[in-house]
C-alpha positions as a printed NumPy array, in Angstrom:
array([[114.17 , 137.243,  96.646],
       [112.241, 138.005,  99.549],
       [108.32 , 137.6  ,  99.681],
       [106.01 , 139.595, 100.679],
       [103.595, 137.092, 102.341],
       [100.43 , 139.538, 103.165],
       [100.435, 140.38 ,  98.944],
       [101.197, 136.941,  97.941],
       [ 98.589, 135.044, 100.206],
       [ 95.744, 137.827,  98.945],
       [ 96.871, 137.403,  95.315],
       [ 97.015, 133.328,  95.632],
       [ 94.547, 132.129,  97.879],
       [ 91.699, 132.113,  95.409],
       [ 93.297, 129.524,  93.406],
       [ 94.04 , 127.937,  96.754],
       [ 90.704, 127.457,  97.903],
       [ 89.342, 126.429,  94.032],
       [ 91.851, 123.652,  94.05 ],
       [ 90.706, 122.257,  96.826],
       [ 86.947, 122.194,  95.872],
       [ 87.908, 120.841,  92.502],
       [ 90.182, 117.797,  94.852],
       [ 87.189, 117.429,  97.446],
       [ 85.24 , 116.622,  94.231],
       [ 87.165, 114.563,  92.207],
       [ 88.358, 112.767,  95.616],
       [ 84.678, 111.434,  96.71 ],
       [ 84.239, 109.651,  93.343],
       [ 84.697, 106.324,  93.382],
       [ 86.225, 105.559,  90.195],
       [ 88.368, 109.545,  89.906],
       [ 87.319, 109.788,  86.416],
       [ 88.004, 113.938,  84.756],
       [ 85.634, 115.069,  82.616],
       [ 88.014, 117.705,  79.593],
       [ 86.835, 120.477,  81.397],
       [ 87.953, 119.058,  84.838],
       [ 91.244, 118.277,  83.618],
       [ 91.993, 121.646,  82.449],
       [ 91.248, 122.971,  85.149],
       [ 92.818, 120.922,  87.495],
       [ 96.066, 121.217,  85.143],
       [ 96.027, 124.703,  85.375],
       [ 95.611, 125.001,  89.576],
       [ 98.04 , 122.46 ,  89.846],
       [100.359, 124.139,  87.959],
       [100.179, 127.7  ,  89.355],
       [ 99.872, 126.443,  93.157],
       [103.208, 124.531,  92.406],
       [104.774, 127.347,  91.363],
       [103.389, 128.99 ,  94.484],
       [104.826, 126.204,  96.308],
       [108.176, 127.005,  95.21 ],
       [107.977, 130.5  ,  95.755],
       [106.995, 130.163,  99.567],
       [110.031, 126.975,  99.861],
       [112.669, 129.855,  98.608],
       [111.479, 132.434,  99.274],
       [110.063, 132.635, 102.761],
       [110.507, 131.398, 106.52 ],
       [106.448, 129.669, 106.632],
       [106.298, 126.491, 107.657],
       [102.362, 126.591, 108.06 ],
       [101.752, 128.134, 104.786],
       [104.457, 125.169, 103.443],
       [102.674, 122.273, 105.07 ],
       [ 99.503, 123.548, 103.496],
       [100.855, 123.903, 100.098],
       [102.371, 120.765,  99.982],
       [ 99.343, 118.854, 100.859],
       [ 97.545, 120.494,  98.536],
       [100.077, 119.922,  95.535],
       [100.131, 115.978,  96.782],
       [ 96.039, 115.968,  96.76 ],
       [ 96.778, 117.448,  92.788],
       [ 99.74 , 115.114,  91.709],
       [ 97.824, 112.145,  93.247],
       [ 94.976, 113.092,  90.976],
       [ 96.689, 114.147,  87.963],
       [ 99.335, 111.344,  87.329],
       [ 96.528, 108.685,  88.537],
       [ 95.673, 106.528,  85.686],
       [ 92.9  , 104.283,  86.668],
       [ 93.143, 100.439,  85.354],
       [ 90.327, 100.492,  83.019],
       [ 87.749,  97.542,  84.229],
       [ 88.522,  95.343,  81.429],
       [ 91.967,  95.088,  82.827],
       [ 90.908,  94.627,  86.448],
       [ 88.647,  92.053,  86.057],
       [ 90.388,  89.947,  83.065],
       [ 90.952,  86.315,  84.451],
       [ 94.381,  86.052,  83.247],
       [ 95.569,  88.723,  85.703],
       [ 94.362,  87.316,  88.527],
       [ 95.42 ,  83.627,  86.967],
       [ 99.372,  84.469,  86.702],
       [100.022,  83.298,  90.023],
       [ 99.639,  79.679,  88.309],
       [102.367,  80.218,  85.995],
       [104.418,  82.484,  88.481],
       [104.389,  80.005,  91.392],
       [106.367,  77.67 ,  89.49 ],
       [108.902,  80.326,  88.007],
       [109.807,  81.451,  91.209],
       [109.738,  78.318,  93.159],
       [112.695,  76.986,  90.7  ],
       [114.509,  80.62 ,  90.666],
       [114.7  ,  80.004,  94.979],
       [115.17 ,  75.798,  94.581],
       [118.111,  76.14 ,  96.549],
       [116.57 ,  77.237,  99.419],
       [113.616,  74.01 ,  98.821],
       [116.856,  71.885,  98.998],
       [117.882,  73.317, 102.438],
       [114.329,  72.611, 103.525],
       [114.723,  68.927, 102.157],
       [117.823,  68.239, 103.964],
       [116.828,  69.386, 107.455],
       [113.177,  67.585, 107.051],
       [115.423,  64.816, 105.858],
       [117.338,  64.752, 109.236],
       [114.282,  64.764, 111.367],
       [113.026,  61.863, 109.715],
       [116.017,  59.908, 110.329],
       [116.672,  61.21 , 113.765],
       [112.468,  59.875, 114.674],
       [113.027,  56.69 , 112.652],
       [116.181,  56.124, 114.701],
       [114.364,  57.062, 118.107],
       [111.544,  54.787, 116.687],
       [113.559,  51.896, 115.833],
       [115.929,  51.735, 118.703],
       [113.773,  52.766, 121.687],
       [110.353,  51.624, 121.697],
       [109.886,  54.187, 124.691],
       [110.146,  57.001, 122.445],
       [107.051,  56.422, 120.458],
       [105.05 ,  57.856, 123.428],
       [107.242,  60.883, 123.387],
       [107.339,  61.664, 119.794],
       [103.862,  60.431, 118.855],
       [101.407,  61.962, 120.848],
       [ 98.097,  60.766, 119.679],
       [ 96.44 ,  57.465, 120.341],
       [ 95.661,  56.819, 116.907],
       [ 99.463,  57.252, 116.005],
       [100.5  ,  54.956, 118.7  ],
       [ 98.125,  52.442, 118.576],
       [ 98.199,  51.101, 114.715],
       [ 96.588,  47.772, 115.37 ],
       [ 93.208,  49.368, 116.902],
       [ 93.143,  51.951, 114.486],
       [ 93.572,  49.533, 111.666],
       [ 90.91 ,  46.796, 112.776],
       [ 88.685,  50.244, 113.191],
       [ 89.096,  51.3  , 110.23 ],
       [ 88.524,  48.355, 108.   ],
       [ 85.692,  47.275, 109.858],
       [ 84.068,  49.883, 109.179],
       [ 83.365,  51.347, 112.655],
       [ 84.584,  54.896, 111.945],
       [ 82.906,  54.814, 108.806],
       [ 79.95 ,  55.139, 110.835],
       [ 80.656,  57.792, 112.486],
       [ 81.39 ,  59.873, 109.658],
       [ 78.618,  61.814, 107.524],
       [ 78.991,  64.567, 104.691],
       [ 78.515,  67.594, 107.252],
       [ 81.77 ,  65.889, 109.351],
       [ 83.651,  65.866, 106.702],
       [ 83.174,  69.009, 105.698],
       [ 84.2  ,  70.722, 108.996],
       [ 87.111,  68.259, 109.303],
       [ 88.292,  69.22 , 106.031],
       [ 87.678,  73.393, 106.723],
       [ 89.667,  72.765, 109.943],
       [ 92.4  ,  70.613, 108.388],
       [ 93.249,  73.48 , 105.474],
       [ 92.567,  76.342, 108.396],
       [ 95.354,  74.532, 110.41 ],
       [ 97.667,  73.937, 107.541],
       [ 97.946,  77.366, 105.964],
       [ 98.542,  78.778, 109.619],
       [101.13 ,  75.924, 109.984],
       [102.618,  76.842, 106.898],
       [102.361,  80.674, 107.422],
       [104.248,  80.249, 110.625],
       [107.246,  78.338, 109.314],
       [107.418,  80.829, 106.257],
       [107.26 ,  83.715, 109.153],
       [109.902,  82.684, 111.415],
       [112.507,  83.228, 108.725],
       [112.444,  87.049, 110.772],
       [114.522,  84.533, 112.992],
       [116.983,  84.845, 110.435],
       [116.089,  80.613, 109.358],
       [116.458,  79.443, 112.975],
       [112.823,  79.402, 113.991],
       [112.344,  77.88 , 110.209],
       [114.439,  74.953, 110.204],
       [113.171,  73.917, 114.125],
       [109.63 ,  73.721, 112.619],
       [110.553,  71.596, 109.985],
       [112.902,  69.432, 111.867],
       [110.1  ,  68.684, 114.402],
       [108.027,  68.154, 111.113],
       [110.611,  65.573, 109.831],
       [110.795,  63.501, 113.431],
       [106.784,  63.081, 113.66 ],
       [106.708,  61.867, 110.083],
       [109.763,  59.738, 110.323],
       [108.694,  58.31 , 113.65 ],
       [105.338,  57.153, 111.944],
       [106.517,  55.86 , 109.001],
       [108.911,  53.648, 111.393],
       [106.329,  53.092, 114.203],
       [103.626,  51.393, 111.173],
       [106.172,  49.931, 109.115],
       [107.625,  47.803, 111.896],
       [103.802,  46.504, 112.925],
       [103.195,  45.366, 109.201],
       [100.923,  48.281, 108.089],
       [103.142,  49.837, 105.509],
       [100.418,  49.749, 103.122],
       [ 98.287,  51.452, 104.959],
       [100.183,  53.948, 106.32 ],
       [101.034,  54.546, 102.298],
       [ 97.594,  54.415, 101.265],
       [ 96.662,  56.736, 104.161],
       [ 98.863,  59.603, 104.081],
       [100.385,  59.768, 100.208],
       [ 96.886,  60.913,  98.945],
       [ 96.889,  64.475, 100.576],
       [100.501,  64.035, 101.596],
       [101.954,  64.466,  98.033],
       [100.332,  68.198,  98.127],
       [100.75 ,  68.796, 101.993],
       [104.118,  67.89 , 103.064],
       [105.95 ,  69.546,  99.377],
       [103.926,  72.669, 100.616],
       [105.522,  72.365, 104.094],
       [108.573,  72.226, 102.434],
       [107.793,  75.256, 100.136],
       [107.116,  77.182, 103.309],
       [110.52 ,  76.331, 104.857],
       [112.089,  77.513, 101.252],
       [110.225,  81.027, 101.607],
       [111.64 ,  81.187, 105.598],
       [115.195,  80.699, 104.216],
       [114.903,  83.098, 101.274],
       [113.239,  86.096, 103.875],
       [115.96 ,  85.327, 106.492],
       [118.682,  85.436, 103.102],
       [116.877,  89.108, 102.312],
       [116.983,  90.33 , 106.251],
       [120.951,  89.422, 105.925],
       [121.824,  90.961, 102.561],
       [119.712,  94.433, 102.439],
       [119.463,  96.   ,  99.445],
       [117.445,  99.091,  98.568],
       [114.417,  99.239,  98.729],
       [112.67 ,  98.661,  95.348],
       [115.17 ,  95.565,  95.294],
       [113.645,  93.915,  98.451],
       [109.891,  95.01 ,  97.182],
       [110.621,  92.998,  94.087],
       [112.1  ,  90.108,  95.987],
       [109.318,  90.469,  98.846],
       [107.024,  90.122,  95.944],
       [108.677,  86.502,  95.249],
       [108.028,  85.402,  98.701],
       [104.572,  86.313,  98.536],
       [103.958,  83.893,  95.636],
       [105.871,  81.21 ,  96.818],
       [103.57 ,  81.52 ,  99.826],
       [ 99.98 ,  81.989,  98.139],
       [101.239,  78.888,  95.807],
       [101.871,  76.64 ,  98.674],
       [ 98.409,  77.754, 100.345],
       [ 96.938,  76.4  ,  97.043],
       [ 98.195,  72.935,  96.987],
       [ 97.054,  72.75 , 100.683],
       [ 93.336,  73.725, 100.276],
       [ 93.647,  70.836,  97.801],
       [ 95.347,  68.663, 100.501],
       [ 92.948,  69.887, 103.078],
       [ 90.102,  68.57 , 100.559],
       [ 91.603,  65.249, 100.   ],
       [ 92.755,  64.359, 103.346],
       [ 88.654,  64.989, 104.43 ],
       [ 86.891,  63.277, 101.528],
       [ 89.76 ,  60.481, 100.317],
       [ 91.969,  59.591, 102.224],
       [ 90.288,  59.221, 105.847],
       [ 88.425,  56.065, 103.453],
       [ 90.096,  52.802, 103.61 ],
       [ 89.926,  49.03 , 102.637],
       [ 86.975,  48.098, 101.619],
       [ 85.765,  51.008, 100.101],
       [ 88.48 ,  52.21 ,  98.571],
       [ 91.474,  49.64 ,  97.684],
       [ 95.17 ,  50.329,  99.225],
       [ 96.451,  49.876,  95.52 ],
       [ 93.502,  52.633,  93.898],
       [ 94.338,  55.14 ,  96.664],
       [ 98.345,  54.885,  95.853],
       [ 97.43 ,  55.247,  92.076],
       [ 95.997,  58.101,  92.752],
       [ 98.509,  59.374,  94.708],
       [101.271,  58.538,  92.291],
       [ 99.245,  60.685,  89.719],
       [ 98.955,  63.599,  91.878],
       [102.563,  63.394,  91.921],
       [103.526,  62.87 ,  88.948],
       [100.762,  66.227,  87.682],
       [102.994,  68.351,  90.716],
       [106.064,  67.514,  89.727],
       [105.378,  68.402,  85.958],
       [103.877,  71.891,  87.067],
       [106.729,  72.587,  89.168],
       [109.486,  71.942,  87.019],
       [107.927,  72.726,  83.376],
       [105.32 ,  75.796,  83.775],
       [106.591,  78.9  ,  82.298],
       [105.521,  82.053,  82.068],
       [106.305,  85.012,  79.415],
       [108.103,  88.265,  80.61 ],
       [106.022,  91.103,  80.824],
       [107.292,  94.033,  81.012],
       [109.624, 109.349,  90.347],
       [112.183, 110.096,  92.283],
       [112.113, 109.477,  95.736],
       [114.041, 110.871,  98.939],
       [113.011, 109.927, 102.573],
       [113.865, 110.45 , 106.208],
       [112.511, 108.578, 109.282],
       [109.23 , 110.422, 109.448],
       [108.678, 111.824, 106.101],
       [108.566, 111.053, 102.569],
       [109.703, 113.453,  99.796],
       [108.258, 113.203,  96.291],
       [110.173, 114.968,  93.283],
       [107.263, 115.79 ,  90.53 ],
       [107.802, 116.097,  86.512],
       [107.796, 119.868,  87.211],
       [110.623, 119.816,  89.422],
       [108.346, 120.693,  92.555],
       [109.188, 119.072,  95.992],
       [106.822, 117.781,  98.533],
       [106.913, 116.3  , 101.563],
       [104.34 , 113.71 , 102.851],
       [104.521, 112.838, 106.414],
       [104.666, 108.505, 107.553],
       [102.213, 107.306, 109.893],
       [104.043, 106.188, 113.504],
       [103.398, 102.595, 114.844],
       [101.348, 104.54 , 117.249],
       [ 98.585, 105.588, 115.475],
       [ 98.889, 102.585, 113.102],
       [ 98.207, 100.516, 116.12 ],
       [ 95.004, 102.619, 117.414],
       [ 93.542, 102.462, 114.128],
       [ 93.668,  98.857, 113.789],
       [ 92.414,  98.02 , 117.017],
       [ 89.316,  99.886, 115.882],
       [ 89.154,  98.124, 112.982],
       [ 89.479,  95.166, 115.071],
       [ 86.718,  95.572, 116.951],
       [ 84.179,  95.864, 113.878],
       [ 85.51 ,  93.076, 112.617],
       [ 84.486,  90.943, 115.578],
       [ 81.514,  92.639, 116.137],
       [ 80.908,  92.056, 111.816],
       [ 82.08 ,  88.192, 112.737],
       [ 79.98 ,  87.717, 115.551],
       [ 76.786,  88.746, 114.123],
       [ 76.931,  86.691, 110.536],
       [ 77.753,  83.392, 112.963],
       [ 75.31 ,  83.894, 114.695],
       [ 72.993,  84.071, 111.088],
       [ 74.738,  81.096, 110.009],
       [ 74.366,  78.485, 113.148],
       [ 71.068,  79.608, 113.023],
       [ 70.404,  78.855, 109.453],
       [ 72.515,  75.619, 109.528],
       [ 70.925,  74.234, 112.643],
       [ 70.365,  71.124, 111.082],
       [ 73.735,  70.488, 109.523],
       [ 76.153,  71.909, 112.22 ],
       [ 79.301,  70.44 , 110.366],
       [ 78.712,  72.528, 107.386],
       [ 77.674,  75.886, 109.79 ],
       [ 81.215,  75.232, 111.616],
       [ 83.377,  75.083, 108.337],
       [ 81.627,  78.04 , 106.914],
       [ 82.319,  80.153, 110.05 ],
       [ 85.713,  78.676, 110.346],
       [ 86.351,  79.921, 106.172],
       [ 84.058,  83.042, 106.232],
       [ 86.025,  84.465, 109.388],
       [ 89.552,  85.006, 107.748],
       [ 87.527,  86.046, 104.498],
       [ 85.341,  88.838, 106.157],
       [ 88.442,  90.12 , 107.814],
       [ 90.34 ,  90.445, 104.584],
       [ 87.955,  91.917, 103.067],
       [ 86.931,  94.319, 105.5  ],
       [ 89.802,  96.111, 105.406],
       [ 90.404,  95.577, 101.468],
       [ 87.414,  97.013, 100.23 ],
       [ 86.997, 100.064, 101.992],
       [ 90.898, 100.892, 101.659],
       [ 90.2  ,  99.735,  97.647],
       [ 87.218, 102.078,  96.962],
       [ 87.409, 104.399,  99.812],
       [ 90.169, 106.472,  99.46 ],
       [ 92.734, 104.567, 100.924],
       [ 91.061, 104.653, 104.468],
       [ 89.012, 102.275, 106.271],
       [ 86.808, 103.692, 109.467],
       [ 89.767, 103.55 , 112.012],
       [ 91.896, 104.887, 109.799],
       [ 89.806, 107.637, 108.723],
       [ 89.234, 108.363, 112.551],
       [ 92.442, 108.883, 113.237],
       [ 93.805, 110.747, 109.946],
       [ 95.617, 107.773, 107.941],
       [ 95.523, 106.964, 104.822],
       [ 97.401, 104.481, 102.421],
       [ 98.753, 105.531,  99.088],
       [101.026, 103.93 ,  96.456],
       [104.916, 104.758,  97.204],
       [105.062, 107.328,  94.07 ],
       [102.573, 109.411,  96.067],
       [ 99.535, 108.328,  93.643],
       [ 96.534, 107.043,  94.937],
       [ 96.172, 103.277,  95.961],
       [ 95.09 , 101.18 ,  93.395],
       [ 92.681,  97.966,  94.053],
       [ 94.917,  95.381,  93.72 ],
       [ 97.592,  96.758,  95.716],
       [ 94.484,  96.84 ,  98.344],
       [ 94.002,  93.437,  98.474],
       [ 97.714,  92.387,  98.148],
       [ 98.707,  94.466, 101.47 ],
       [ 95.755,  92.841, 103.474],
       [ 96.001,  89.747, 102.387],
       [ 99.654,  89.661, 103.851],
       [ 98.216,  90.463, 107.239],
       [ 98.186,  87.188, 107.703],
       [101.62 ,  87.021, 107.593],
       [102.385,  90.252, 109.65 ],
       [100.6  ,  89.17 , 112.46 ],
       [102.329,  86.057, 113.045],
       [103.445,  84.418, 115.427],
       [100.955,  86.609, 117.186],
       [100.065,  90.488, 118.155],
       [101.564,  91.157, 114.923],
       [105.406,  91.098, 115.843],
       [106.416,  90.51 , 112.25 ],
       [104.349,  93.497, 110.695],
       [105.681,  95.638, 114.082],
       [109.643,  94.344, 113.594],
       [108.757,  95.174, 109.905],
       [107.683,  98.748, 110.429],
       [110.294,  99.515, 113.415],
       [113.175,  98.332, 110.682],
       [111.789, 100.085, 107.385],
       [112.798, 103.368, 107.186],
       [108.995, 104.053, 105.233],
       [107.802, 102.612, 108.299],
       [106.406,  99.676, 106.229],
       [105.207,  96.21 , 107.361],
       [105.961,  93.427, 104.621],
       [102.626,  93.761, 103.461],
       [103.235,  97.533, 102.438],
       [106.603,  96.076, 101.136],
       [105.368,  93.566,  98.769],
       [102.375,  95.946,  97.364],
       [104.28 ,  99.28 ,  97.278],
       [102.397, 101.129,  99.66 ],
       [102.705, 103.776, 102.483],
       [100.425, 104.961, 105.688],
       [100.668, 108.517, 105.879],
       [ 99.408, 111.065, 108.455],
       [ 96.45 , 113.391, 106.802],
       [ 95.273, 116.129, 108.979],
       [ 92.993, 118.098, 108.094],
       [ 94.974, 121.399, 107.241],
       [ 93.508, 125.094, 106.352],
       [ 95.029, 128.373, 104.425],
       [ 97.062, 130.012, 107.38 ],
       [ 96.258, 133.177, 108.632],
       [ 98.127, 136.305, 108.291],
       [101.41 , 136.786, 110.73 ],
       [100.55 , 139.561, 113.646],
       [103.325, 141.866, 112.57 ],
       [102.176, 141.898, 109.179],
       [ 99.062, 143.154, 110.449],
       [ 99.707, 146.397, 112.64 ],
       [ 98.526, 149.389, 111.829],
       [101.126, 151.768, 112.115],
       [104.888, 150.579, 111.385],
       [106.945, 153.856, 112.669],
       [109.669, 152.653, 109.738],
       [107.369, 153.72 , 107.18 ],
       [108.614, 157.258, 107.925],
       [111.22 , 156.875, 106.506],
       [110.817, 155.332, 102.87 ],
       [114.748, 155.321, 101.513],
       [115.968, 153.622, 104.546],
       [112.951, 151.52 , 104.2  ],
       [113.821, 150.699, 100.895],
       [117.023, 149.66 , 101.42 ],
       [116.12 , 147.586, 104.341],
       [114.507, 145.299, 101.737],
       [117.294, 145.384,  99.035],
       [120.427, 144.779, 101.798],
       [118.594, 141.777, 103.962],
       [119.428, 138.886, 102.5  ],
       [116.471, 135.965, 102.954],
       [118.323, 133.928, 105.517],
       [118.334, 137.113, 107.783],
       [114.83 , 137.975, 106.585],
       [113.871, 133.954, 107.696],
       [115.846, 133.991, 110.934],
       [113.528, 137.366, 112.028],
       [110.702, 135.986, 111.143],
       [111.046, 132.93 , 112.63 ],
       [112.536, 134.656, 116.077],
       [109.475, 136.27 , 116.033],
       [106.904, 133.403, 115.492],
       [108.69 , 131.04 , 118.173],
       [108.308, 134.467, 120.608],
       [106.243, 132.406, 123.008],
       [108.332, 128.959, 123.29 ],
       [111.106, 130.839, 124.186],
       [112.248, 132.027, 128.12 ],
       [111.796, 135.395, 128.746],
       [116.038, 136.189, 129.128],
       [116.48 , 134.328, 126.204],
       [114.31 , 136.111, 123.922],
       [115.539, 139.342, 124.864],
       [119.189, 138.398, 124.113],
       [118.212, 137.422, 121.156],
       [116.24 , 140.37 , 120.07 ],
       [118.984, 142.479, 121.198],
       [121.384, 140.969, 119.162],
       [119.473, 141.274, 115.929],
       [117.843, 144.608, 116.056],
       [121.701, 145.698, 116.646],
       [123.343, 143.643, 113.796],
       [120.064, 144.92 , 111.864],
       [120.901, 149.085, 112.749],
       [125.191, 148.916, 112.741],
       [125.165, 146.721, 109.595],
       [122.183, 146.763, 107.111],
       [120.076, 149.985, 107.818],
       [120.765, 152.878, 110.242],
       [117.225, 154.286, 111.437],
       [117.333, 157.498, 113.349],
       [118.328, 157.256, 116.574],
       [115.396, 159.169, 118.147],
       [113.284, 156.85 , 116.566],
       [115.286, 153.83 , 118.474],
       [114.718, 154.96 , 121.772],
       [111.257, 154.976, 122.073],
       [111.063, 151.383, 120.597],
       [112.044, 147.904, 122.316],
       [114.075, 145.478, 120.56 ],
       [111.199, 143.333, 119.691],
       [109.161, 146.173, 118.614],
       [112.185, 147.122, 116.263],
       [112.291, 143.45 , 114.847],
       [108.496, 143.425, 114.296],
       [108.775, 147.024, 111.914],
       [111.72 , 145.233, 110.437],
       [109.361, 142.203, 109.373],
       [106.34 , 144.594, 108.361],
       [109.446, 146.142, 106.118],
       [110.691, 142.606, 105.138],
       [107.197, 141.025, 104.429],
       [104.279, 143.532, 104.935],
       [102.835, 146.197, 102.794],
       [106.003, 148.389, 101.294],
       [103.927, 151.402, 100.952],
       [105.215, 154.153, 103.281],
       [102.796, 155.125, 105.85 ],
       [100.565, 158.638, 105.747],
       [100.098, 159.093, 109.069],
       [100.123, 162.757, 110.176],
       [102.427, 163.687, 113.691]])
């Protein structure tokens, strides 16, 4: 059935345009809660705009008036289907506590790929012992450091008790906020570079594997096997495991990018990498702790035989967790192109939602980025100022508080601000969940907190090889947290078509051929009209008159035969515009006197 846009737009738009106060409303609370009234109303609009959504999708050639009805049933369905966590929920420790029993779960579901990390570390160790043991030249090649060549010195130094002088609370406190800074990006990299499909992975832990073979060797042979042990096993039982854990998480993303699967698959499998990689940054903060404020202490103040006890029990406690944690099970259709997703409601109503481009993705964030630093910039300068006296401290607070304020930055305002943050707000983006709902708090803080991983190795080329590759244009955070940037411009009820405004429509005459004009067009030829005549002015000049020539003809020899004074004094696009005021204007014959 053909519509008649003028009536339909004048009978509908007031339930347009009370929708949309009723969504403004509901939209700028923070928590979205409906009061009965509210959601009776809101039931109601939703329902009838819907159906006017589906009438305009069949019935009618208007892609304006489309685009603005399917926003506006998105804005509804977001807000209807949304069920808000209740706080209890959000804020219940156990929720945010299951990565302790999940990390373990999932590191022994992906062991496999931990035993692939084992072997090649295991190689680099022998191949640095080897170099070690053989050539004596190598140890200034493979160790670097002075400390690491020279065991003797840094022996005699240590148990005298000359770099114990050196060392206060405040150093130790920035040593040990740079050591787990370091780590986790160490770490974070070697997970990353399984986008290298495991290549970039395995080089990072082979090099890994040669350093610590080569100064296991390098001590050994010089008599200081003790030390070395009681040195590096304290924070090394946490740290290198981890290392390994983030060469197991490499291998299992380059095992997803070769074996695809769709999507909700590798969101649920994503989802497994990003606890195997928040585990592993655990154990090093602890590592990072105990390498600053145990193990850098030696012989006399702490015995060789204490520190490997210690050790041993740290060991023994990881190896227990790993292998015997548990945890209990707990327990809309979707169709998409490159630059659009569709969304199939309960009520059988489709809409489209159109993806954010890398483009504006990229212009946003660079915004962002630039409060952030302005954001960091300011609070170090508050907090050198207000640790002047105890600069150690001021530099590991800086050095912790900078990743944090970034994270949060962008997690809060996305959390309880719609989805948006100020860039993306400036330039019309907003995330939501993948069903189309709105983006719940968690899922905020999941997505940023894997920007950490997306911007590795640097200017973000995983999160950009991630976005160019997903056909939702997602990075792997939006993978692992279910969520989508879309494009949200600010739309308005379009206005009436010109030919469905003229005055006099010389067709109107004549009310029986008029009549059945309307019955013998079918609505493709009603659409292809009406959209000849909106694209008037992108087309050339010969082209649109061919093409108005063509139809008014197929329109008078085979639907409806107008007199044929009437046909010479009107041009063929005249002749197509009556035919749409017919088609999709008023149907009343006109009652103007010759």
């Amino acid at each position: 059935m053909i519509l008649n846009l003028e009536r339909f737009q004048a009978q509908a738009k007031p339930r347009w345009q009370n929708l949309e106060l009723l969504l403004g409303a509901l939209e700028s609370r923070p928590d979205r809660r409906l009061n009965p009234a509210e959601a009776h109303q809101l039931q109601e609009l939703y329902a009838h705009v819907a159906v006017d959504l589906n009438r305009v999708t069949h019935g009618a050639l208007a892609p304006d008036l489309r685009q603005y009805l399917e926003r506006l049933v998105a804005r509804g369905y977001a807000e209807l289907y949304y069920a808000p966590p209740r706080r209890s929920e959000m804020w219940q420790p156990r929720r945010w506590l299951r990565i302790f029993t999940a990390f373990p779960e999932t590191f022994r579901r992906q062991s496999r790929y931990f035993g692939v990390a084992i072997l090649i570390t295991l190689l680099g160790c022998a191949f640095g012992g080897l170099a070690v043991r053989y050539d004596p030249a190598a140890v200034d090649v493979l160790l670097p450091a002075d400390y690491l060549r020279n065991p003797d010195q840094r022996v005699h130094d240590e148990e005298q008790g000359g770099a114990r002088r050196s060392k206060s609370v405040q150093t130790e406190a920035a040593f040990s906020g740079q050591l787990i800074r370091h780590n986790i990006q160490v770490a974070l990299l070697t997970a990353a570079l399984g986008v290298t499909f495991g290549i970039g992975t395995a080089l990072l832990l082979f090099e890994n594997g040669v350093l610590l073979g080569a100064v296991a060797v390098h001590y050994t042979r010089r008599g200081f096997g003790l030390f070395m042990t009681a040195w590096l096993l304290p924070h090394g039982v946490f740290e290198i495991p981890s290392i390994l854990i983030a060469g197991q998480a490499g291998f299992y993303l380059a095992r997803l990018l070769l074996h695809r699967r769709e999507d909700r698959n590798v969101r649920q499998r994503m989802r497994e990498w990003l606890v195997l990689v928040a585990g592993l940054a655990m154990m090093l903060v602890w590592a990072g702790i105990m390498e600053a404020f145990f193990s850098q202490h030696h012989a006399p103040v702490l015995p060789y035989g204490f520190k490997v006890a210690i050790a041993t029990a740290e060991l023994v406690l990881l190896i227990l967790y790993l292998l015997l944690m548990e945890m209990r099970d707990t327990s809309v259709t979707r169709a998409s192109t490159a630059v659009e997703l569709t969304i199939a409601t309960p009520e059988g109503v489709l809409f489209r939602l159109p993806l954010a481009g890398p483009a504006c993705r990229l212009y946003a964030m660079l915004f962002d980025i630039v409060i952030v630093l302005a954001t960091v910039n300011g609070i170090g300068l508050l907090v050198y100022w207000i640790f002047a006296k105890a600069p150690g401290f001021g530099v590991m607070m800086v050095g912790l508080a900078e990743f944090a304020i970034g994270f949060a930055y962008s997690a809060l305002l996305e959390g309880f601000w719609n989805g948006q943050t100020i860039g993306k707000r400036l330039f019309h983006l907003r995330v939501i969940d993948e069903a189309g709902l709105p983006l719940r708090i968690e899922q905020a803080w999941v997505r940023n907190l894997m920007r950490v991983f997306d911007a590795l190795p640097f200017a973000y080329l995983v999160g950009g090889i991630s976005v160019l590759s997903s056909p939702l244009m997602q990075r792997f955070g939006d993978r692992v947290a279910g969520t989508l940037v879309i494009r949200q411009t600010p739309l308005s009820i379009p206005g009436e078509e010109s030919w469905t405004r003229q005055k006099y429509n010389s067709f109107m005459e004549y009310p029986t051929i008029a009549a059945h004009l309307r019955r013998a067009a079918i609505p493709e030829l009603a659409s292809l009209i009406q959209d000849a005549l909106r694209r008037r002015n992108q087309l050339a000049s010969y082209a649109r008159r061919e093409i108005y020539r063509e139809l008014a003809a197929y329109l008078q020899s085979e639907v409806s035969t107008f007199p044929d004074e009437l046909l010479e004094r009107l041009s063929d696009e005249q002749y197509l515009i009556n035919a749409s005021g017919i088609l999709f204007g008023d149907q009343r014959p006109s009652r103007v006197q010759s």
